[in-house]
C-alpha positions, 0 to 999 in steps of 0.5 A: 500500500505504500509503494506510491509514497515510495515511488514518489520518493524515489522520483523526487518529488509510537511508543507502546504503552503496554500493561504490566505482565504477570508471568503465569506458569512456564508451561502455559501455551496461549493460543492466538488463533484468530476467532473472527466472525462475520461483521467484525470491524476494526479502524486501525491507524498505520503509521510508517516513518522512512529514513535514508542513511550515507553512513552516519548523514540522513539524507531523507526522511518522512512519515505518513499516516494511513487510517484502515478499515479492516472488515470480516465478510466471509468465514470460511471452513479454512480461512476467512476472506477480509476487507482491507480499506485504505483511507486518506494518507496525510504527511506528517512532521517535516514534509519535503516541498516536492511532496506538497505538489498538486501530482502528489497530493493527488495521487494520495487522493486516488488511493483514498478508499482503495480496498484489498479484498484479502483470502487468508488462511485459518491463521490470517496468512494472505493466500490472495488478492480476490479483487486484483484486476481492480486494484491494478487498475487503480494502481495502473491509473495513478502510475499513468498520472504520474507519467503524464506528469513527468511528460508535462514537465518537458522530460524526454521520450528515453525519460519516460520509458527509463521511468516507466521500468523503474517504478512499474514494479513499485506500483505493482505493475508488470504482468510478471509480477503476482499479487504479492507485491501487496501483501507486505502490510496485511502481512506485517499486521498478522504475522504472529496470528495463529501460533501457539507459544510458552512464556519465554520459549523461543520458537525459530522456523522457516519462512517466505515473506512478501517482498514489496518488489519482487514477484515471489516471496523469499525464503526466511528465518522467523524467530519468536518468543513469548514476552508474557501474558495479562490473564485479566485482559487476555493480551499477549506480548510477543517479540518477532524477528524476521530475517530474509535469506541475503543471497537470495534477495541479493540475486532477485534485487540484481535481477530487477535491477537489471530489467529496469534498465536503470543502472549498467549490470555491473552497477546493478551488482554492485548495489545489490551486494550485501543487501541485508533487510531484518524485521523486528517486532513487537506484537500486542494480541487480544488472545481471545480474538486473536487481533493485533491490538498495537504492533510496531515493526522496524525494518532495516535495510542496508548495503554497504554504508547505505542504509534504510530504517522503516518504523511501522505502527499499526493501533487498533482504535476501535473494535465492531463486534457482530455475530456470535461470540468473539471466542474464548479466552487462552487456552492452558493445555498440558506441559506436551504441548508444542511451543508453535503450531505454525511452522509452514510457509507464510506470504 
């Protein structure tokens, strides 16, 4: 969802306060399946703070924020199917001038009301996007707006084909490109749903996460542990570490390069070399329904001395509850039980 205020970026133009904890038994497993039903809403307020490092100099920052709308329509026997409604982004703290342009601010005007209609799995896993052509189309709108922009602006035929390559793929553009590519906030929101942990165990597993600009996800190591739980409120706190297999992304990263016609292959190479992106994370889970309640993910990404620092913050504002009960709350099974029942690939 936010590989528009990425695009414009690249053209150039919250602290949690969580509850004290008390530790219960160290056998105890909580279980964060979702309980979702039908009519179950929720407004979440995502905030994502972006900043460009050379060395020790910053060289750019911004932050956004975006109100959601996350709706329940469907349960189904293995999974549910969910409305992911983006609202109206607002630039926040410093805002670049370029950024106050009208072709910006009506791009973010064109993505106001944008809804993914998400098929996840039973532990909130995104399997598809129901609604692609649509969501495509709106993405494809906004990237010919951009286009004409920059034709308007006097630049030159190889210009506008040099741009077209290189920010197609943010856009979601390109029909080698899955769906995937809009998968990293759903993703990022749900990623401890559905797992089972003991207080203070540490669970590692293998992973594939979506990656915002290439077509397939990549192969990664997922680390978890449960910090505590509120037995009176039912939350759960959970610490979350993802690191995404470097040669891999290194060999995709070059290969995309190379298609954008950007930079020369040996420039391509370079600048891919010794990428390394690590996620880390701290969940806040209303265990009962098993939802996210407050989540802050801090992505870094670096080659060489070039560094990329992103801050996510999801925080549910409201909670609608409609149809039958919510679900129960966590579960105590015995001292056999497995410390995580979630050890399968995730999108």
């Amino acid at each position: 969802m936010n590989r528009l205020l990425v695009a414009l970026m690249l053209f150039g133009c919250v602290d949690l306060d969580f509850h004290s904890f008390a530790s219960p038994p160290p056998t105890q497993t909580v279980d964060l399946s979702p309980s979702w039903r039908v009519g179950n809403r929720w407004e979440v307020e995502y905030t994502l703070t972006k900043e460009d490092y050379q060395g020790e100099k910053r060289n750019k920052s911004g932050t956004s924020r975006t109100p959601l709308q996350i709706e329940v329509v469907e349960v189904l026997p293995d999974g549910f199917v969910l409305n992911w409604t983006q609202g109206k982004t607002a630039l926040i703290g410093d805002v670049p001038p370029e950024a106050k342009n009208p072709l910006t601010v009506r791009l973010l005007e064109m993505m106001n009301g944008l809804t993914l209609r998400l098929r996840t799995d039973e532990n909130a896993s995104v399997l598809a996007l129901l609604n692609s052509d649509e969501v495509r189309a709106k993405f494809q709108g906004a990237f010919d707006e951009l286009i004409e922009w920059a034709r308007a602006q006097g630049a030159s035929p190889a210009d506008i084909e040099q741009l077209r390559a290189s920010l197609g793929p943010i856009f979601g553009l390109g029909k080698e490109l899955s769906d995937t590519v809009f998968f990293k906030e759903p993703s990022l929101l749900f990623a401890v749903c559905g797992m089972q942990l003991r207080v203070g165990e540490v669970a590692e597993f293998e992973n594939l996460v979506a990656h915002p600009l290439l077509s397939a996800p990549l192969p990664a190591v997922t680390t978890v542990r449960l910090i505590g739980v509120d037995p009176q409120l039912a939350r759960a706190t959970v610490e979350w570490k993802n690191a995404i297999d470097t040669n891999v992304l290194n060999r995709k990263l070059i290969e995309l390069l190379n298609r954008s016609a950007v930079t020369s292959a040996e420039a391509s190479a370079q600048q891919a070399a010794n990428f390394v992106t690590l996620d880390t994370g701290v969940y806040l889970v209303d265990a009962r329904l098993g939802w996210p309640l407050e989540v802050t993910v801090d992505r870094q990404s670096t080659s060489g001395d070039v560094r990329r620092t992103e801050h996510h913050s999801f925080k549910t504002l409201t909670t609608k509850q409609q149809g039958s009960s919510p679900g129960t709350a966590p579960s105590t099974p015995d001292a056999s039980s497995p410390p995580i029942s979630k050890e399968r690939p995730r999108l």
